[in-house]
N, CA, C and O atoms as a CHARMM CRD file, in Angstrom:
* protein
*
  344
    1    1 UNK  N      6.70300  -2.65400  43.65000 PROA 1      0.00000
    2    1 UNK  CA     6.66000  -1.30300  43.14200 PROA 1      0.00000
    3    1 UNK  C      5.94100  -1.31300  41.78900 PROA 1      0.00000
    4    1 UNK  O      6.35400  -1.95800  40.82500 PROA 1      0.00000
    5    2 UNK  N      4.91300  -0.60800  41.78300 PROA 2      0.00000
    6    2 UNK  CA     4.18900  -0.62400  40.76500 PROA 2      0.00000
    7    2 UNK  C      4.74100   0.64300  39.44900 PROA 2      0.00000
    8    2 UNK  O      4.30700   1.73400  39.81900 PROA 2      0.00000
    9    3 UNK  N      5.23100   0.73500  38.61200 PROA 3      0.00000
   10    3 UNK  CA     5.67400   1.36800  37.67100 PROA 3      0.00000
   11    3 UNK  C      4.63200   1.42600  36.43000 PROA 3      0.00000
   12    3 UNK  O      4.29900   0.42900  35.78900 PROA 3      0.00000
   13    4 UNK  N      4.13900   2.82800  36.17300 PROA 4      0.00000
   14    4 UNK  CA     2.86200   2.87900  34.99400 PROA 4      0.00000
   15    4 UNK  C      4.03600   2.41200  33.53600 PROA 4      0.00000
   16    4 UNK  O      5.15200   2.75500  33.14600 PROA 4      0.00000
   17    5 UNK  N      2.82200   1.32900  33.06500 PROA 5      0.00000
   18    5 UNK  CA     3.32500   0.57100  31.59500 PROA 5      0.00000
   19    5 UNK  C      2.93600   1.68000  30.59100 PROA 5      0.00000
   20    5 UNK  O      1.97700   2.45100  30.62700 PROA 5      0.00000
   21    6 UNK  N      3.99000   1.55100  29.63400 PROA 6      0.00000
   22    6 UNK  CA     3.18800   2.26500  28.58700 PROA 6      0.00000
   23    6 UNK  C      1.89900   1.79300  28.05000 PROA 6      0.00000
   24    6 UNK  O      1.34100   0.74300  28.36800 PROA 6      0.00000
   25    7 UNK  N      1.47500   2.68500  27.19100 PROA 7      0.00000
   26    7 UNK  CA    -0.36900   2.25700  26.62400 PROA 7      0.00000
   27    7 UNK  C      0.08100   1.08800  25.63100 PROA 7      0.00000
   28    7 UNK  O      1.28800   1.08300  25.38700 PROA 7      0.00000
   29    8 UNK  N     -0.70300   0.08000  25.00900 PROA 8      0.00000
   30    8 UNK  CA    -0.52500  -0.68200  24.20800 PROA 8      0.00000
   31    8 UNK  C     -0.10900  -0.62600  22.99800 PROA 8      0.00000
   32    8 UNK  O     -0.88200   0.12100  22.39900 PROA 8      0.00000
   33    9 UNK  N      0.72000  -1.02100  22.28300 PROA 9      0.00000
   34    9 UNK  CA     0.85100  -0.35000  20.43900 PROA 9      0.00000
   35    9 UNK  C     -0.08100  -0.30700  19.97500 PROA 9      0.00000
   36    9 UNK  O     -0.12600   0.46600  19.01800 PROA 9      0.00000
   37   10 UNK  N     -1.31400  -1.02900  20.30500 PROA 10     0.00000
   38   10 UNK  CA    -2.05900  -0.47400  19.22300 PROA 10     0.00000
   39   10 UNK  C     -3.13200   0.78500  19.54200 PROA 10     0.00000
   40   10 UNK  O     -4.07700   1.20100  18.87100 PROA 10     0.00000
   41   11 UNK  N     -2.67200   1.15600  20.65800 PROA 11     0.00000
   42   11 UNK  CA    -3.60700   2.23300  21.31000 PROA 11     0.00000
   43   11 UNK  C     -2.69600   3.31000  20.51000 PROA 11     0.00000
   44   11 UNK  O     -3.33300   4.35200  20.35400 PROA 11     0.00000
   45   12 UNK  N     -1.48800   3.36000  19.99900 PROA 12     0.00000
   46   12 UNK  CA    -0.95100   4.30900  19.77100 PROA 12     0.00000
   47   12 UNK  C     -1.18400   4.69600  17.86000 PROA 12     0.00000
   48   12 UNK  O     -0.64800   3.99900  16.99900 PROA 12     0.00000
   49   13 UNK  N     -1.83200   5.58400  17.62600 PROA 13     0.00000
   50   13 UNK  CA    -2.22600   5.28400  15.95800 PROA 13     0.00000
   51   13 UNK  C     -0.89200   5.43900  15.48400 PROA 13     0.00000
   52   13 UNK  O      0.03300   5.85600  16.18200 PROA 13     0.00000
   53   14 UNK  N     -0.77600   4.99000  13.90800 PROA 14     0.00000
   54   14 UNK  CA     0.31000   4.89700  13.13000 PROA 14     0.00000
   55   14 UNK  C      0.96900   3.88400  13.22700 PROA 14     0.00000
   56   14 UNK  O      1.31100   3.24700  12.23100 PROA 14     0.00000
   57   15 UNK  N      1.29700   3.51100  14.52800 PROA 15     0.00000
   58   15 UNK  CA     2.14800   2.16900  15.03000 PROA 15     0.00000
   59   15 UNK  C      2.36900   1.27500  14.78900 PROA 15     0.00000
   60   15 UNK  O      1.26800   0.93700  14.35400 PROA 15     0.00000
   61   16 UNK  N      2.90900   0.52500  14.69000 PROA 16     0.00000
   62   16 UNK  CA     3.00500  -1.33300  14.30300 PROA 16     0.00000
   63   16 UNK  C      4.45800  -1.57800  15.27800 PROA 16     0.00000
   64   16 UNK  O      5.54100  -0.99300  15.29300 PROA 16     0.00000
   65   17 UNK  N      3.89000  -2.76000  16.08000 PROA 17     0.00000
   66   17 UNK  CA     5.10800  -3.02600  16.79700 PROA 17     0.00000
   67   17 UNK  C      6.19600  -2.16700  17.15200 PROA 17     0.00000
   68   17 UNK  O      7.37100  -2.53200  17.12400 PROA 17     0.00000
   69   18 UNK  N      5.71400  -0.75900  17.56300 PROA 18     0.00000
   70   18 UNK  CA     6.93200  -0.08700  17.97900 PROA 18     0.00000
   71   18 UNK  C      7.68500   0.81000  17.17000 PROA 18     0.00000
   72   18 UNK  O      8.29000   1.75800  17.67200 PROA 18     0.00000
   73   19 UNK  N      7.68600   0.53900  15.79400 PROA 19     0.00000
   74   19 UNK  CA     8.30600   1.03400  14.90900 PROA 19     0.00000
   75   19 UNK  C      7.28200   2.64800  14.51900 PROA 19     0.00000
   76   19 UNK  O      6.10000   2.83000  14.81400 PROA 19     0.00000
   77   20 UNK  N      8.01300   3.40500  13.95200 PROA 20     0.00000
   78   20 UNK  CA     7.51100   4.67500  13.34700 PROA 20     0.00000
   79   20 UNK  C      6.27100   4.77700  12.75100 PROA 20     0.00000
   80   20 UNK  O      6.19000   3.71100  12.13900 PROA 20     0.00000
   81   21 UNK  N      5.18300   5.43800  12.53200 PROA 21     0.00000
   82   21 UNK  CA     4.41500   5.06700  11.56200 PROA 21     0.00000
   83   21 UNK  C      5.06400   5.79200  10.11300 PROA 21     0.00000
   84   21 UNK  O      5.70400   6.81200   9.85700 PROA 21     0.00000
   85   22 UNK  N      4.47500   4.58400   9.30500 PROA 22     0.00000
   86   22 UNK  CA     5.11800   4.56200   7.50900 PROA 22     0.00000
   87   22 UNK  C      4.29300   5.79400   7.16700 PROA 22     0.00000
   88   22 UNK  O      3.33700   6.34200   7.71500 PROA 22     0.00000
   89   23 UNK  N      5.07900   6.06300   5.94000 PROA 23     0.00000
   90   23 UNK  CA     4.52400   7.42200   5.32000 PROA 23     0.00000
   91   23 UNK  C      3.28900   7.33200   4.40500 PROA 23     0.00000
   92   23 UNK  O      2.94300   6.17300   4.17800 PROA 23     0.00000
   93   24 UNK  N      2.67300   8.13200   3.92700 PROA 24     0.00000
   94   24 UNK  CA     1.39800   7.42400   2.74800 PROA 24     0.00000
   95   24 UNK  C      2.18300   7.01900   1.63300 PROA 24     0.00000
   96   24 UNK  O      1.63700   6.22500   0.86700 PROA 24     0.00000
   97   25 UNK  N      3.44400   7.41900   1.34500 PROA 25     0.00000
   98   25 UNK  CA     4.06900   6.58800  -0.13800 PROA 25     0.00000
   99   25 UNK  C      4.34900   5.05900   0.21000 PROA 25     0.00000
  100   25 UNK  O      4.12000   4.18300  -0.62400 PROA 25     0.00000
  101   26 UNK  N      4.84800   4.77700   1.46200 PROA 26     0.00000
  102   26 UNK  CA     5.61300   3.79700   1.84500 PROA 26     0.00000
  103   26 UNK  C      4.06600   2.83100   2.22100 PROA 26     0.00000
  104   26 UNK  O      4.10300   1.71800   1.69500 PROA 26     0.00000
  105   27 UNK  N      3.30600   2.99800   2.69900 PROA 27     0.00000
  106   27 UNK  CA     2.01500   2.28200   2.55900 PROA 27     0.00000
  107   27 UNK  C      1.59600   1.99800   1.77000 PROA 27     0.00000
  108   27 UNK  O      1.09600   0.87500   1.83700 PROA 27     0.00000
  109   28 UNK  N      1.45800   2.78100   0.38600 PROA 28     0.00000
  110   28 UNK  CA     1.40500   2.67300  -0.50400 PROA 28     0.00000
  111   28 UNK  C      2.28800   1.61600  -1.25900 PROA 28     0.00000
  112   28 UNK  O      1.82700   0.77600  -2.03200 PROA 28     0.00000
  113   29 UNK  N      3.15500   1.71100  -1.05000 PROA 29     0.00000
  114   29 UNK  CA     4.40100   0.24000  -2.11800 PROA 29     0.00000
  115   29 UNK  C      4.04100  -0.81100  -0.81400 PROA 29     0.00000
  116   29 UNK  O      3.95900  -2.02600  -0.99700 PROA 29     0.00000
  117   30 UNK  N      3.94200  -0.50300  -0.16200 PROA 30     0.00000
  118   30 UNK  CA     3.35200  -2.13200   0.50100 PROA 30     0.00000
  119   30 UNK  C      2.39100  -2.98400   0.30000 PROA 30     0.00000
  120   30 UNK  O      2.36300  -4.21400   0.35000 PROA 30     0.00000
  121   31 UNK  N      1.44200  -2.03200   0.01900 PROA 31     0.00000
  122   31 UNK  CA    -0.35600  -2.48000  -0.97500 PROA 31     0.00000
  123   31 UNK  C      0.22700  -2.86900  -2.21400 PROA 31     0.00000
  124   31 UNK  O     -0.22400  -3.94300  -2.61300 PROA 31     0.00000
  125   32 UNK  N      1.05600  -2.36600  -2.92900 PROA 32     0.00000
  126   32 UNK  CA     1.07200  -2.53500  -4.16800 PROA 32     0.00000
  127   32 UNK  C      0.82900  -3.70000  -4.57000 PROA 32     0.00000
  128   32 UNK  O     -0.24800  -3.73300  -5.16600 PROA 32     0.00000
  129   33 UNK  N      1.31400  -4.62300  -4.51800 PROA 33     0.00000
  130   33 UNK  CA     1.29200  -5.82200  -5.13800 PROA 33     0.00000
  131   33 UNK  C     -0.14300  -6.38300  -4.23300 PROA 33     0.00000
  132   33 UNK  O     -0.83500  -6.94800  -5.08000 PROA 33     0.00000
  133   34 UNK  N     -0.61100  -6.42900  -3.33900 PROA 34     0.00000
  134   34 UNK  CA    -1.84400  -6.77400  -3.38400 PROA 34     0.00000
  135   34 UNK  C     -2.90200  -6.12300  -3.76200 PROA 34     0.00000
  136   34 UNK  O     -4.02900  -6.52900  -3.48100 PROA 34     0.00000
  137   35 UNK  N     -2.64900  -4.86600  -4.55000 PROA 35     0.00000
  138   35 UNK  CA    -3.54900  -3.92600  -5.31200 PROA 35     0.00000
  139   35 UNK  C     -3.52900  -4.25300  -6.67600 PROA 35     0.00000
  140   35 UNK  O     -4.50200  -4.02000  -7.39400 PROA 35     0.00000
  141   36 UNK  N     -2.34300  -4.85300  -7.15500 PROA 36     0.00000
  142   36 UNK  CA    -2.57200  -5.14000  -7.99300 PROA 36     0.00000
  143   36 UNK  C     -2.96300  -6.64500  -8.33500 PROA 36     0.00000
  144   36 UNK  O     -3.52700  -6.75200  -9.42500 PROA 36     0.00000
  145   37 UNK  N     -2.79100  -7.75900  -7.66900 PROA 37     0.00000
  146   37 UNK  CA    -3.80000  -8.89200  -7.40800 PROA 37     0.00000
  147   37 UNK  C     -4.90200  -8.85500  -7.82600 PROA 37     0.00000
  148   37 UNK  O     -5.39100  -9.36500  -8.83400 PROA 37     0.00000
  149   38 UNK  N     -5.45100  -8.06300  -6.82000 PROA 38     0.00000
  150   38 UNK  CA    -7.06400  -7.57500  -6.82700 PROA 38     0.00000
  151   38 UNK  C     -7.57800  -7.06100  -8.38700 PROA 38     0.00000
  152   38 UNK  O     -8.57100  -7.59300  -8.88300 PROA 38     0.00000
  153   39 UNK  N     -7.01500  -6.25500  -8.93700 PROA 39     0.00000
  154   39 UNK  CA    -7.14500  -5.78800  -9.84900 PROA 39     0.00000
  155   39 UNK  C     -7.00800  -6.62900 -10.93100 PROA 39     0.00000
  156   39 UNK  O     -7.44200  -6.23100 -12.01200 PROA 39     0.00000
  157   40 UNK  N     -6.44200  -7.81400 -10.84800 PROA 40     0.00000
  158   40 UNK  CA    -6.11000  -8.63400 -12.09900 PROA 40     0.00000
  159   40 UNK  C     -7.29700  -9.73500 -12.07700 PROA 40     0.00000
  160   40 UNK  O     -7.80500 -10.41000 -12.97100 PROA 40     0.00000
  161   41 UNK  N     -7.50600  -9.64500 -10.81600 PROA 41     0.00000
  162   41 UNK  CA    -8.98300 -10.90000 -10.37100 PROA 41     0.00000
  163   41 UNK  C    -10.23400 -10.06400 -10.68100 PROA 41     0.00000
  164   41 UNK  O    -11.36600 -10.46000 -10.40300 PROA 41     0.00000
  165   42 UNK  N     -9.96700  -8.86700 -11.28300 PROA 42     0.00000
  166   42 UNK  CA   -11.25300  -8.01000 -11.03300 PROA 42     0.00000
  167   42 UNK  C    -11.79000  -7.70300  -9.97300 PROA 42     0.00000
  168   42 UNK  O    -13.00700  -7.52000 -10.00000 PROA 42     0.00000
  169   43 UNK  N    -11.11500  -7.56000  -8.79800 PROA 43     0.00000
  170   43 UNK  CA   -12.10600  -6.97600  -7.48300 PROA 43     0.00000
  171   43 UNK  C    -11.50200  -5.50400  -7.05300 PROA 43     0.00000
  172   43 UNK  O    -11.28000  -5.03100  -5.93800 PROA 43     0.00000
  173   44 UNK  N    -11.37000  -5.10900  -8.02500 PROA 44     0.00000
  174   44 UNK  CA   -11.12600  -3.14900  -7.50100 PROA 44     0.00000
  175   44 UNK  C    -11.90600  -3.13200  -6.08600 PROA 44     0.00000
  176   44 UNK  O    -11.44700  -2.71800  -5.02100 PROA 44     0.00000
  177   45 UNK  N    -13.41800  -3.77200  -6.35900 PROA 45     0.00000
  178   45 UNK  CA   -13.98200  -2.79600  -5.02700 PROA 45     0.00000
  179   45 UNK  C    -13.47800  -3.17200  -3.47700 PROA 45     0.00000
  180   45 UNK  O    -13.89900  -2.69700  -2.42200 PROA 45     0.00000
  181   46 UNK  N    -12.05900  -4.55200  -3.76000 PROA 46     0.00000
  182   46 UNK  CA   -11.29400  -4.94000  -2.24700 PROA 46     0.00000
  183   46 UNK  C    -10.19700  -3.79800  -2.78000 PROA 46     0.00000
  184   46 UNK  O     -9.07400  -4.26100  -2.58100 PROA 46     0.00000
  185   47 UNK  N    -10.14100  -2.83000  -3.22300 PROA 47     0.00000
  186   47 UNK  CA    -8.79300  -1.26700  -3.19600 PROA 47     0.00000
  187   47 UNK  C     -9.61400  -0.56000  -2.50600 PROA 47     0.00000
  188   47 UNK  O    -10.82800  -0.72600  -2.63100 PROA 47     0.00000
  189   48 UNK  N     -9.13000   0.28500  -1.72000 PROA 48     0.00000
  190   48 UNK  CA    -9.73400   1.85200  -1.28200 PROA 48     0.00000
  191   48 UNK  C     -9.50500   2.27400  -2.42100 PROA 48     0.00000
  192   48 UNK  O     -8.81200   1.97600  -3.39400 PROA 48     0.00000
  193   49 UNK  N    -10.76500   3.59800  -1.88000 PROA 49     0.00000
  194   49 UNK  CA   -10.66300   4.69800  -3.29300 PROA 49     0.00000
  195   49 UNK  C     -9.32900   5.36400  -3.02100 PROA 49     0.00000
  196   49 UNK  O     -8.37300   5.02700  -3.72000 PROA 49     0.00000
  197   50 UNK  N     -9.16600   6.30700  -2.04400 PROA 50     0.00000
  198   50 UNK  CA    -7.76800   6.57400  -1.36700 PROA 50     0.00000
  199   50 UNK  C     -6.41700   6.18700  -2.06600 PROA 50     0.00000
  200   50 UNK  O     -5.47700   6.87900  -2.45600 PROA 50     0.00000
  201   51 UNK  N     -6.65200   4.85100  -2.08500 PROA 51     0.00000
  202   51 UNK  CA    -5.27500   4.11100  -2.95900 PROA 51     0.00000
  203   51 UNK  C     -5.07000   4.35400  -4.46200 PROA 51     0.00000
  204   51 UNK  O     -4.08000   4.75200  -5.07500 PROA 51     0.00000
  205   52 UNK  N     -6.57300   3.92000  -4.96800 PROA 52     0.00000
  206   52 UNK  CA    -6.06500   3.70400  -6.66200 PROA 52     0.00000
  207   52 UNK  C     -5.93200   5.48700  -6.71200 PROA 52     0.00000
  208   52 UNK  O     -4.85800   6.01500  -7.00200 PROA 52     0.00000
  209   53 UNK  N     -7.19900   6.31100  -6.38100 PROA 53     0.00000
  210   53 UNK  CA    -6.23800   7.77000  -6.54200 PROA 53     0.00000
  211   53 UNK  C     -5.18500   8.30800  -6.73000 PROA 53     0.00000
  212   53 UNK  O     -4.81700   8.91500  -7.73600 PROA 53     0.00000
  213   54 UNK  N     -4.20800   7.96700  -5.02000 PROA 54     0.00000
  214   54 UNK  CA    -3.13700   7.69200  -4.82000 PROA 54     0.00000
  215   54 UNK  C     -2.01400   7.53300  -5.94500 PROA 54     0.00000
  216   54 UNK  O     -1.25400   8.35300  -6.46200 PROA 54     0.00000
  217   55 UNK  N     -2.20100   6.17900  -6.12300 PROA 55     0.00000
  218   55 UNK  CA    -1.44500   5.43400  -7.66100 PROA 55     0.00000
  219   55 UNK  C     -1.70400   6.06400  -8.64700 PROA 55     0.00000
  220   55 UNK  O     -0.70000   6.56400  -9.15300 PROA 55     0.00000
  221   56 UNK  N     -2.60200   6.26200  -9.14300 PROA 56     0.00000
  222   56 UNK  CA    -2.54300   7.29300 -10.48000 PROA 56     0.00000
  223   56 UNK  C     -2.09900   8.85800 -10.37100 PROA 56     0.00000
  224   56 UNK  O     -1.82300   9.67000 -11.25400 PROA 56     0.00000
  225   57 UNK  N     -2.13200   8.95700  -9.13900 PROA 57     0.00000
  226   57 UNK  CA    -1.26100  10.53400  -8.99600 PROA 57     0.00000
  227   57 UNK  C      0.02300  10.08000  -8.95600 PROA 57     0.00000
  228   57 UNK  O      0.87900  10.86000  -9.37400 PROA 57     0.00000
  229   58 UNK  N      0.37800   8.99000  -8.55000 PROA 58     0.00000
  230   58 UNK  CA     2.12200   9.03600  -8.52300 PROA 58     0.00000
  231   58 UNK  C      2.32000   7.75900  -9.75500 PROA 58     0.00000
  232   58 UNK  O      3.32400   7.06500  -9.59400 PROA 58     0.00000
  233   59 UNK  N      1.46800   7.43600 -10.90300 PROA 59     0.00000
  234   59 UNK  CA     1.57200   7.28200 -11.96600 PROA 59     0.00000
  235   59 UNK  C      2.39000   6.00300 -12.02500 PROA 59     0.00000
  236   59 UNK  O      3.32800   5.66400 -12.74800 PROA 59     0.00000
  237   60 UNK  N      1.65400   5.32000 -10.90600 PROA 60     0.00000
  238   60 UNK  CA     1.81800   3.89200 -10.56300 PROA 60     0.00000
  239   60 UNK  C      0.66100   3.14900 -11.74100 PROA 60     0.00000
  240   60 UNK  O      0.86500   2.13000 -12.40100 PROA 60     0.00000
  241   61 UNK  N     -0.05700   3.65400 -11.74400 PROA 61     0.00000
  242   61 UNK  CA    -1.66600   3.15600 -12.23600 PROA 61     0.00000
  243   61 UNK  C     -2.16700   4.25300 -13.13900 PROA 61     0.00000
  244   61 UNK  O     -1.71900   5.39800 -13.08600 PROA 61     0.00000
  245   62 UNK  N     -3.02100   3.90200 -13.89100 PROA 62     0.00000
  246   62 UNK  CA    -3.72200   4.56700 -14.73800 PROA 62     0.00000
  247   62 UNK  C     -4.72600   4.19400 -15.48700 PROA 62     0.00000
  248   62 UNK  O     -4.93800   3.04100 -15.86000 PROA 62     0.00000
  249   63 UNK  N     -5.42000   5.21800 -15.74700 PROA 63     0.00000
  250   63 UNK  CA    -7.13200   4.57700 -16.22800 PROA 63     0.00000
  251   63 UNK  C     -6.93000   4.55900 -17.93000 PROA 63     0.00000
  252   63 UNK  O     -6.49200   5.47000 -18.63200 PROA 63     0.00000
  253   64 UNK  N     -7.41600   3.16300 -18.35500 PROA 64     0.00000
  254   64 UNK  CA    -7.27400   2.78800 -19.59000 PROA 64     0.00000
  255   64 UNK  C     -8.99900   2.62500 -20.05000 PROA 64     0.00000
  256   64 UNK  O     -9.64700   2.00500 -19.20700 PROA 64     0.00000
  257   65 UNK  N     -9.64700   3.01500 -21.04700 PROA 65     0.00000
  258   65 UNK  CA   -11.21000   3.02500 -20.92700 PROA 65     0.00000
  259   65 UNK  C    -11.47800   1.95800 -20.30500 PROA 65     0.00000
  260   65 UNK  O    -11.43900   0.74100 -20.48900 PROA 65     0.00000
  261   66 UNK  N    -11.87300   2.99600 -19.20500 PROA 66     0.00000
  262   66 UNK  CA   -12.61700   2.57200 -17.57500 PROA 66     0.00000
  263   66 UNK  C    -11.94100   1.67200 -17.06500 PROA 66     0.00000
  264   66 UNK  O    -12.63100   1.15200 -16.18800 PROA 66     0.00000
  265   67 UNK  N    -10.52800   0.98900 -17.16100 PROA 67     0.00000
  266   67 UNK  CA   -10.10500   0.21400 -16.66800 PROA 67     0.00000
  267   67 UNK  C     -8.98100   0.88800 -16.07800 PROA 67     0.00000
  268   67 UNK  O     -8.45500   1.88300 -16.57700 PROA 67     0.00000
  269   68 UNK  N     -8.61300   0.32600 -14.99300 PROA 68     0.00000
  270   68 UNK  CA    -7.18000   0.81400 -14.01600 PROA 68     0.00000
  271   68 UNK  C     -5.77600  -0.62700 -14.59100 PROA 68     0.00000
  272   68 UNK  O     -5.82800  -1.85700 -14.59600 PROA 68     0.00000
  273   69 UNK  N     -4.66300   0.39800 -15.00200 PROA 69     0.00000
  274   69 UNK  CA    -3.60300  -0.69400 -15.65800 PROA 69     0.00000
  275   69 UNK  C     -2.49300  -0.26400 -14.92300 PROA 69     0.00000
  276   69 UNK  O     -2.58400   0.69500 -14.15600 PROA 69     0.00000
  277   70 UNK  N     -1.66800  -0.75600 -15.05100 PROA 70     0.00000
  278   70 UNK  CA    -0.25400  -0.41500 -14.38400 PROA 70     0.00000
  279   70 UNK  C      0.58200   0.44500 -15.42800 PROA 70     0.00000
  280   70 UNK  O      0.63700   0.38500 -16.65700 PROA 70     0.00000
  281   71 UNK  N      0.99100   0.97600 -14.82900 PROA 71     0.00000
  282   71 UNK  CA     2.32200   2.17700 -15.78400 PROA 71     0.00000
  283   71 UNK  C      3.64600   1.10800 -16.08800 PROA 71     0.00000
  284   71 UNK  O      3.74200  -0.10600 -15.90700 PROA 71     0.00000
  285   72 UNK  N      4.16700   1.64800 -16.37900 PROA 72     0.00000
  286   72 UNK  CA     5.50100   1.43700 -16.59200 PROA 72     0.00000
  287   72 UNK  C      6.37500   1.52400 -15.54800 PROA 72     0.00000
  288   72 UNK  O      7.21300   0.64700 -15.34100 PROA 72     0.00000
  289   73 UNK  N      6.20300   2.95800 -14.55400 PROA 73     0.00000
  290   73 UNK  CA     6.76500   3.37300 -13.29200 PROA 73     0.00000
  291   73 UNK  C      6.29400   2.18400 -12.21800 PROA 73     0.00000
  292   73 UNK  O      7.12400   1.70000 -11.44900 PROA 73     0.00000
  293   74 UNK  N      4.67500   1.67800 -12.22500 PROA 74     0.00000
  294   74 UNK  CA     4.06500   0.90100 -11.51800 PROA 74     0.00000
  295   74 UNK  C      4.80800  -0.61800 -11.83000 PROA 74     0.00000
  296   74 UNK  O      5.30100  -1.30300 -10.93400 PROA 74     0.00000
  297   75 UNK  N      4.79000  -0.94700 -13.06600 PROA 75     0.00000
  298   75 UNK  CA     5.24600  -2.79400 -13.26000 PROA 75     0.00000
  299   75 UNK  C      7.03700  -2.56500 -12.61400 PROA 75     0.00000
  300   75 UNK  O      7.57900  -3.47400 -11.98600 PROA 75     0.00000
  301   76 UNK  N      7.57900  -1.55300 -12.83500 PROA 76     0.00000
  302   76 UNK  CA     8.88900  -1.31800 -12.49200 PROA 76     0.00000
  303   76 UNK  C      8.71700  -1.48900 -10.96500 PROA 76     0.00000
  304   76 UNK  O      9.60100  -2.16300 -10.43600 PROA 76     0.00000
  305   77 UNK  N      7.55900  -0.91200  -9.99900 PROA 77     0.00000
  306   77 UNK  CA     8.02700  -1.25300  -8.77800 PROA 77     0.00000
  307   77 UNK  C      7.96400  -2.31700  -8.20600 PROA 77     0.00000
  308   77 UNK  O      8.61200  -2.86400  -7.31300 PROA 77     0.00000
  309   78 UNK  N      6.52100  -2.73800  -9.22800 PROA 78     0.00000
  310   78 UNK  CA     6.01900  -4.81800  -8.78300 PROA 78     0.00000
  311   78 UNK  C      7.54000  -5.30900  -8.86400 PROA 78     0.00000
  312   78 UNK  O      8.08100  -5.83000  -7.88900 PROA 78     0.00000
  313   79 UNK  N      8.07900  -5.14800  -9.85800 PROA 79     0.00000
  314   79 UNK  CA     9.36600  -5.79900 -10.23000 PROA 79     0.00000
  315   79 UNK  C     10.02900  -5.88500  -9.07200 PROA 79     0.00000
  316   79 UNK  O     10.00200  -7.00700  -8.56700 PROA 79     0.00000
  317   80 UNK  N     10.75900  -4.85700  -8.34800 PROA 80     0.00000
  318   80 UNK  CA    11.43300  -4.08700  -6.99400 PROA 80     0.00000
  319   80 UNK  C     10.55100  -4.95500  -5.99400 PROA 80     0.00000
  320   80 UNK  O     11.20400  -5.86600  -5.48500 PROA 80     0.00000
  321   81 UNK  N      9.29100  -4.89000  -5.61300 PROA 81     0.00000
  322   81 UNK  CA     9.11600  -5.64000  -4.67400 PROA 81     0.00000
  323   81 UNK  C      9.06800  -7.10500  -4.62400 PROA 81     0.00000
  324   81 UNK  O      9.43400  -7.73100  -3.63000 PROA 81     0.00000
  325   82 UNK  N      8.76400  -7.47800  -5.34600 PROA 82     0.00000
  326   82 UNK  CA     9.10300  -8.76400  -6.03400 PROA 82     0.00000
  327   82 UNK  C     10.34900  -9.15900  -5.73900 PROA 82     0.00000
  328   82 UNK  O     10.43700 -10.21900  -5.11900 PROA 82     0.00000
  329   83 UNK  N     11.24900  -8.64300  -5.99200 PROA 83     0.00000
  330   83 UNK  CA    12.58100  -9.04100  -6.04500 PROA 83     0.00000
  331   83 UNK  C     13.14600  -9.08200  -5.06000 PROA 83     0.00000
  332   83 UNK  O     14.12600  -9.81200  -4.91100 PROA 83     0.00000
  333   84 UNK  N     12.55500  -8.10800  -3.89100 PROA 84     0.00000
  334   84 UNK  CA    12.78700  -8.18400  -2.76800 PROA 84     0.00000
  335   84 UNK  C     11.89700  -9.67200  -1.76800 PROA 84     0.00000
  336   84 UNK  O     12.52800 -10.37300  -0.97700 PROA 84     0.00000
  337   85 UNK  N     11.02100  -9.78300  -1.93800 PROA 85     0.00000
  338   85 UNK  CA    10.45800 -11.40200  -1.63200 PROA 85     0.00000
  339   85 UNK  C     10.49500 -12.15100  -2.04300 PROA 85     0.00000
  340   85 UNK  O      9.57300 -12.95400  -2.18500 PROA 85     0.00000
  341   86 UNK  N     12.00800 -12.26400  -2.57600 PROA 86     0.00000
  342   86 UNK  CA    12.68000 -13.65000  -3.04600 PROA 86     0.00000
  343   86 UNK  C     14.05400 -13.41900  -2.11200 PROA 86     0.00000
  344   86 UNK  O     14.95100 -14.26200  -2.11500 PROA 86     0.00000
């Protein structure tokens, strides 16, 4: 008996293994700490524009002459995720 499979996860956008797709904040604190990597090595241009935007609207990040730095709100969440991958 042949029974139709569902389509593949990744045919399904948003998806990852089944689970919900994440919200743009929650994507967002997941990049974080490899956004800010990048940023400390000097390679902004491995961030989407999308993102650092993003971060400086929710005052994760902020432009210091011409440079992108972390807030206070921002090193507070490195902290939080951090702490959580230990």
């Amino acid at each position: 008996m042949n029974t139709p499979r569902p389509p593949p996860i990744a045919a399904v956008p948003g998806a990852i293994a089944g689970l919900p797709p994440v919200s743009r904040r929650e994507q967002l604190r997941l990049e974080l700490l490899t956004t800010v990597d990048s940023l400390q090595r000097r390679r902004a241009d491995l961030v989407s524009e999308g993102f650092i935007e993003d971060y400086v609207a929710l005052h994760w990040l902020e432009w210091n002459g011409g440079a992108l730095r972390l807030t206070v709100t921002g090193t507070n969440m490195c902290q939080q995720l951090r702490a959580r991958l230990n």
